[in-house]
N, C-alpha and C positions, 0 to 999 in steps of 0.2 A: 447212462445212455449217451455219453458225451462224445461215443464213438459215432453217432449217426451226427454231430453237430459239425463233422472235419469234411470239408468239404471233397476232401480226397478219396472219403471212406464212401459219401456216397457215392462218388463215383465206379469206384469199385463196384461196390452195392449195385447199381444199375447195369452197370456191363457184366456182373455174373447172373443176373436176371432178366435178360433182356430177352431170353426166348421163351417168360415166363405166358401160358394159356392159361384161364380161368375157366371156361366155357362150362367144365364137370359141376364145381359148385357154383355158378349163376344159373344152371340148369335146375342147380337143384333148390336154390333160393325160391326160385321164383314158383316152384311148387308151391311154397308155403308165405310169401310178402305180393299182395298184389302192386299192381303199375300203381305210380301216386303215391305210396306209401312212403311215410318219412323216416329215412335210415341217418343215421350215426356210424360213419366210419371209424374203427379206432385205429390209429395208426396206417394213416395212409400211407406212407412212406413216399416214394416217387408219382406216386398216382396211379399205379398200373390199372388197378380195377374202376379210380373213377369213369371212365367211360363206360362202359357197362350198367355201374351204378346210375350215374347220373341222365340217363337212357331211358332205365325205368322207376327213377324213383325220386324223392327230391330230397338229395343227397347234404349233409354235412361232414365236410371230411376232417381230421383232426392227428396230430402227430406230436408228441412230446419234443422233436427235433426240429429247431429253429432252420437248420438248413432245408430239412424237408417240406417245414412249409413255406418258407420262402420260395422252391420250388415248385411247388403244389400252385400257389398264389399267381403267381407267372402266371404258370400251365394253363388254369382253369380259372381267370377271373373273375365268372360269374358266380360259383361254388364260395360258400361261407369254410372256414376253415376255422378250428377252433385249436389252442395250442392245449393237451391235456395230456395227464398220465393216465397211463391205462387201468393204471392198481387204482387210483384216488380217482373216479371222474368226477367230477364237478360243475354239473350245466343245470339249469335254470328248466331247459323245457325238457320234456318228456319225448320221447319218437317211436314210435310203431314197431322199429328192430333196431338193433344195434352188430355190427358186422365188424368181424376181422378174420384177417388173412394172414396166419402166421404171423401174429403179434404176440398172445398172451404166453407166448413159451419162454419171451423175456421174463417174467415173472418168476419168482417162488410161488411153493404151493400155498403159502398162506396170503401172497398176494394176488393171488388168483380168487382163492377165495373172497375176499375184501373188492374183488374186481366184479366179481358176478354179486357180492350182495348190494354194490352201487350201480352197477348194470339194472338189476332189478328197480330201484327206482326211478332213475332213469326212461323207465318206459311206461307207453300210453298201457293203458287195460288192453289185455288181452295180446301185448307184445312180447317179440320173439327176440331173441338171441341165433345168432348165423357167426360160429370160428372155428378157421380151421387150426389143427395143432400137429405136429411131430410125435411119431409114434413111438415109443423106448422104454430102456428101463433107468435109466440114467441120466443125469442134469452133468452139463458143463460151462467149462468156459471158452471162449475166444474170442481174444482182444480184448478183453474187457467187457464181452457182452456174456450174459447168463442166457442158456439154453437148458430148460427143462422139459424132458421129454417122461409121458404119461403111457400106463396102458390105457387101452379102450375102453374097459371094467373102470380104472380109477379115474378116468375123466367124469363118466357118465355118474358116475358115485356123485362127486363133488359139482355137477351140473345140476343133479339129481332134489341136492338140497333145496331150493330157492325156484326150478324151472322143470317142466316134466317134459322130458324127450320126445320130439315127435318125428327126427329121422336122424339116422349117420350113415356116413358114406366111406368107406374105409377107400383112400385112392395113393397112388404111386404120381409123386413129385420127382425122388431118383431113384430108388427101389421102390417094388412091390410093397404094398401096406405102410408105407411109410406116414403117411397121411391121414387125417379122420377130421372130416367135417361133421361138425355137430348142431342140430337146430334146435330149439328145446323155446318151451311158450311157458312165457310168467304163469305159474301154479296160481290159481284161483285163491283166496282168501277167503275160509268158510266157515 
């Protein structure tokens, strides 16, 4: 991920996102995580969504990229920010959801895997998972960054193991369906 560490790249980064709306899934979050509730952002990158987040929830943000959160930190003084990879998390406390937006598609499938089985402890009883992904049949590369892109069926499959589904949203980013927010609540242990 050394590509998000040049501070060139994030700039890039920013100015090809900057007409980026969330509004579709914080609509749809907030069906399912009340006001109060303590979220774990992975991969905040620029901050786009913490305002939103941090609005109605009491937000930790986190980015594997030093520049990002150097940014982030400015941005949002009062926000804890935590530096983590997405595959390996590694935090101490537990939080009610855990949230990204067009992060885990950096991953491999087996590190995605590995992501939602540390997600899962990661969270209080009875917590939720909130990510959106890239809809395809295909993984690539550019510049250096991994893009894997999932059907709907093989997301929810591998969602499916460790969290049982409680909504998706299939939404258009540049094309139609290109999108799929996915909500899914830690499977009960019985």
């Amino acid at each position: 991920m050394s590509f998000y560490n040049d501070s060139e790249n994030v700039e890039k980064y920013i100015e090809m996102c900057k007409d980026y709306e969330g509004s579709n899934i914080y609509q749809s979050l907030k069906k399912h995580l009340n006001d109060g509730k303590t979220i774990l952002e992975l991969g905040s990158g620029p901050g786009f969504d913490i305002p939103f987040l941090n609005e109605h929830y009491q937000v930790t943000g986190s980015d594997l990229s030093d520049e990002f959160l150097r940014r982030c930190k400015n941005k949002f003084p009062a926000i804890s920010f935590l530096k983590l990879d997405a595959a390996d998390i590694d935090v101490r406390e537990q939080f009610d959801c855990i949230y990204s937006n067009k992060v885990l598609h950096h991953l491999t499938q087996d590190e995605l895997a590995l992501s939602l089985l540390q997600q899962k402890k990661a969270l209080s009883t009875n917590g939720i998972i909130a990510h959106s992904f890239w809809i395809g049949d295909e993984s690539q590369e550019m510049e250096g960054l991994l893009f894997t892109y999932y059907r709907k069926e093989q997301l929810i499959e591998i969602i499916s193991e460790h969290f049982e589904i409680l909504s998706t949203m299939d939404y258009q980013e540049f094309e139609e369906s290109d999108s799929l927010f996915v909500i899914a609540q830690l499977k009960v242990q019985g």
